[in-house]
C-alpha positions as CSV (number, residue, x, y, z in Angstrom):
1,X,30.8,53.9,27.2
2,X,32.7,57.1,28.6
3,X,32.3,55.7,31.6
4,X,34.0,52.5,30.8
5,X,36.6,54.3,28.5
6,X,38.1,56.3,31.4
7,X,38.4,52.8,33.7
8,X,40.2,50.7,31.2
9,X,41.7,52.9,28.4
10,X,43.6,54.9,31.5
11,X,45.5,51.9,33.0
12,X,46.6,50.8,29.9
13,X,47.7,54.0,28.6
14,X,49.4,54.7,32.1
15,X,51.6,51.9,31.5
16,X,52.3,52.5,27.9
17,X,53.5,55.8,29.2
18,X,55.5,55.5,31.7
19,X,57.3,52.1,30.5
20,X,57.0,52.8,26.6
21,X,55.8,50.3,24.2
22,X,56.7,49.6,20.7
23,X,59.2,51.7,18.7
24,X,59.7,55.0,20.9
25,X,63.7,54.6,22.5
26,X,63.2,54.3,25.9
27,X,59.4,55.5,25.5
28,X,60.7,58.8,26.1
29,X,59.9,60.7,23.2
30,X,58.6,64.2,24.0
31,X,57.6,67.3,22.0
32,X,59.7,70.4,22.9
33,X,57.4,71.6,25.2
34,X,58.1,68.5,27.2
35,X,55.1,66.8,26.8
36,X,54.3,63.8,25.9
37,X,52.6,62.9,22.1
38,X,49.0,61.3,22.1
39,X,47.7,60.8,18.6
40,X,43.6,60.1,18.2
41,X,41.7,58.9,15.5
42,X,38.3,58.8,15.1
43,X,36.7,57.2,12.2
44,X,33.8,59.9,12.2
45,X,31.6,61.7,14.2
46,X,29.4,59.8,16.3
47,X,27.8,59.9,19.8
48,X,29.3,56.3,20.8
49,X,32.8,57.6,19.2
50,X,32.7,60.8,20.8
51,X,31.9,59.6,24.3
52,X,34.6,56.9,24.1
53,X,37.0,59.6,22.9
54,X,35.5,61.8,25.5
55,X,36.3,59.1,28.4
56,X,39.7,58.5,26.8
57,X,40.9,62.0,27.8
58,X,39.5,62.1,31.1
59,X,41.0,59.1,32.2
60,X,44.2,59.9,31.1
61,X,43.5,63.4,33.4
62,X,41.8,61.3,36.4
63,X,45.5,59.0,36.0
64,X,47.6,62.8,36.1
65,X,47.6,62.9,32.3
66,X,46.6,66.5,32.1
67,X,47.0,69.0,29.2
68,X,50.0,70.0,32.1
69,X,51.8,67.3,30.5
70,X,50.3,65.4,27.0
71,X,49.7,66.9,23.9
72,X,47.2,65.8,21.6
73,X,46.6,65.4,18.3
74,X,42.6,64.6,17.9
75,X,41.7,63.6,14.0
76,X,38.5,63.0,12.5
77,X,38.2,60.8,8.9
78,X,34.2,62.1,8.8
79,X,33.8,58.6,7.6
80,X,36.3,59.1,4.7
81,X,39.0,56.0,4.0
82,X,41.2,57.5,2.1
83,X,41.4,60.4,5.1
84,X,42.1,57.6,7.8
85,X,44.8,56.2,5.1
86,X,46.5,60.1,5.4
87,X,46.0,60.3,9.0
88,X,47.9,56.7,9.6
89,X,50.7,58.1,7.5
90,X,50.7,61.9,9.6
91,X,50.6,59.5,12.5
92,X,53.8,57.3,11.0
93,X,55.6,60.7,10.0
94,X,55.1,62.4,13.5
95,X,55.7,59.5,15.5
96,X,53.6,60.1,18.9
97,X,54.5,58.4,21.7
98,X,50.6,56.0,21.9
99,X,47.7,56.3,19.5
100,X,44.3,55.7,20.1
101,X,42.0,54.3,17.2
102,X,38.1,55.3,18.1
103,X,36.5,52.4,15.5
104,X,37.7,48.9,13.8
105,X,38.5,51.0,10.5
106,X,40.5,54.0,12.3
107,X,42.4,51.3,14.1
108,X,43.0,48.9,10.9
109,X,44.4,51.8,9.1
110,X,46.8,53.1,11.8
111,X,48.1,49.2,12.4
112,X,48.0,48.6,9.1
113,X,50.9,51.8,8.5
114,X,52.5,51.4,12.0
115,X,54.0,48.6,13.3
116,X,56.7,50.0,16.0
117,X,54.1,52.8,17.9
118,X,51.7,51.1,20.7
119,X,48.1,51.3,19.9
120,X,44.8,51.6,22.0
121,X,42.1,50.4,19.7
122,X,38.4,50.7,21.4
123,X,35.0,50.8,19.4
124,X,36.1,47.5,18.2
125,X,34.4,44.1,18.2
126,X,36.6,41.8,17.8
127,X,40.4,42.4,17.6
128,X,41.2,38.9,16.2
129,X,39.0,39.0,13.5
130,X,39.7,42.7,12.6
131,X,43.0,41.2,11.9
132,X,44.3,43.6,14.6
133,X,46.5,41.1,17.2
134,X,47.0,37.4,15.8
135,X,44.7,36.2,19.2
136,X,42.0,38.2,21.5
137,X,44.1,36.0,24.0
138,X,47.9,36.5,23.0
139,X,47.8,39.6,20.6
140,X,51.5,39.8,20.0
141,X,51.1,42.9,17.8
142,X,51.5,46.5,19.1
143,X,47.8,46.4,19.6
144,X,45.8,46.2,22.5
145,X,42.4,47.8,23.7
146,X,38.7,47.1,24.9
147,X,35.9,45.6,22.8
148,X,32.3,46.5,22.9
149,X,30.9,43.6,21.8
150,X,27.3,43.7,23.3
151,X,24.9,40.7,24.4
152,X,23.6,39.6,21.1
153,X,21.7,36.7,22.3
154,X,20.2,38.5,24.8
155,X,18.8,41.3,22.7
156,X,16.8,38.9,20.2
157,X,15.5,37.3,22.8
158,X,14.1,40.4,24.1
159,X,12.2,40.7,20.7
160,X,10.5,37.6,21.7
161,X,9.5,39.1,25.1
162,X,7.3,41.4,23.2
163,X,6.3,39.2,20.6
164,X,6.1,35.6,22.0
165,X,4.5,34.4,18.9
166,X,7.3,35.9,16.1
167,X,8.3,33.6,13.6
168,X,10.4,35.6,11.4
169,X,13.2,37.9,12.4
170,X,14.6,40.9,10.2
171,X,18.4,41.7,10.1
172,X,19.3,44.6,8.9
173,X,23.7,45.2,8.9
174,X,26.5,46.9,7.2
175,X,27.8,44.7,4.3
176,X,30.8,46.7,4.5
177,X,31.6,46.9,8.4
178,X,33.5,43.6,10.3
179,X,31.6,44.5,13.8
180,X,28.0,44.6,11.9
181,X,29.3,40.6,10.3
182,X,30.9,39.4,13.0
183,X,27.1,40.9,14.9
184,X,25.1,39.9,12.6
185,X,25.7,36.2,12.3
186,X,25.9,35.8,16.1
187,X,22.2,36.6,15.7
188,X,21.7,34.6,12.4
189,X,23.3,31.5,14.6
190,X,20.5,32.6,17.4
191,X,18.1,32.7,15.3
192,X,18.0,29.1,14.1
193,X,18.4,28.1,17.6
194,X,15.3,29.0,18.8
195,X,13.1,28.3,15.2
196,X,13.1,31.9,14.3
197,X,13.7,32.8,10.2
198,X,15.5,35.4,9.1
199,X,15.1,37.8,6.6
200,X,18.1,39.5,6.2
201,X,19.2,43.1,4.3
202,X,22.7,44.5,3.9
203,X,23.7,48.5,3.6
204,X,26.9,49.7,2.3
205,X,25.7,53.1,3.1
206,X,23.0,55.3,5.3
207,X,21.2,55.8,2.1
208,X,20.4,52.3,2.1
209,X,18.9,51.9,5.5
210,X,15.8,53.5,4.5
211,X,15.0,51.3,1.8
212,X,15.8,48.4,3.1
213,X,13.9,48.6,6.3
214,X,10.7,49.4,3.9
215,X,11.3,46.1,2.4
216,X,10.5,44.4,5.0
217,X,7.4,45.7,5.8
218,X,4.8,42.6,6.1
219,X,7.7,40.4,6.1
220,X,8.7,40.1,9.6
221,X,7.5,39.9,12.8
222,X,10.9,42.4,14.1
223,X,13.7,43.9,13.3
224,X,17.0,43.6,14.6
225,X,20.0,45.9,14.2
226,X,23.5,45.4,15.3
């Protein structure tokens, strides 16, 4: 992922830069040090999240994006709502010239407060159903990004690599998370295609995981996470 982060994230964010996009006049807005203002938010501590974040920076440096000439402002919710809600509004207060949203809640919140301030959104699914641009093909919102939406089909097949003879499939998934749905039925949909049934568990929380991964001990053949 940090790999990918500094190849993509950095040519968009070059552009946003250097030709200003969204509310900034003139996409010159600096801080009185003369640098320019990158804002990140980070829905929570993660390895995924902190490599992407991780790759963010060092493309910006690899593109001559150095601390020589940015400033940023890194944020962390620690998995809190309400603290993304209050870092969207530090965000809409301080006005930085291009935010990065680590995570489909850290960037719903800031697109949700800011409407005039370009957004890199990355972590993320799917951007059209996260409600984040009105199409994955024309977003016309001041959102754009990279998704990480990973070979679904291909990874419940490879359950029936090892198990040739499975017949019934475990699903375990955030109830509470669009990226585990949107996930979760692409492998429900699988599923049925190839005669598999599926016995499926929702989490609102890590508390749950354990429990619910106990119940289905006996019951299926795997278990699939997304």
């Amino acid at each position: 992922m940090k790999k990918w982060m500094k190849i993509t994230a950095a040519a968009v964010v070059a552009t946003a830069l250097l030709y200003g996009c969204g509310g900034n006049s003139g996409g010159e807005k600096k801080t009185t040090d003369g640098k320019k203002q990158i804002a990140v938010v980070q829905v929570m501590q993660h390895g995924s999240l902190d490599a992407a974040n991780q790759g963010f920076l060092d493309g910006l440096k690899e593109r001559g994006y150095g601390a020589d000439k940015i400033s940023v402002d890194q944020q962390n919710a620690q998995g809190d709502q309400s603290n993304l809600k209050t870092i969207a509004s530090r965000f809409k207060s301080n006005r930085p010239d291009l935010i990065c949203a680590i995570s489909t809640p850290a960037a719903q919140a800031v697109a949700n407060e800011i409407h005039d301030l370009p957004i890199i959104g990355c972590a993320i699914t799917d951007f059209e159903t996260a409600k984040l641009v009105k199409s994955n093909s024309r977003p016309e919102t001041n959102v754009t990004g990279v998704n990480d939406r990973g070979p679904v089909e291909k990874q419940v097949d490879m359950g029936l690599k090892f198990l040739p003879a499975a017949k019934r499939l475990g699903l375990i998934y955030s109830s509470s998370e669009v990226n585990s749905q949107i996930q979760a039925d692409q492998a429900k949909a699988h599923a049925a295609s190839l005669g598999l049934t599926v016995v499926e568990r929702t989490v609102s929380s890590v508390n749950d995981i354990q429990q619910a991964a106990e119940s289905m001990v006996g019951q299926v053949d795997f278990i699939y996470v997304p």
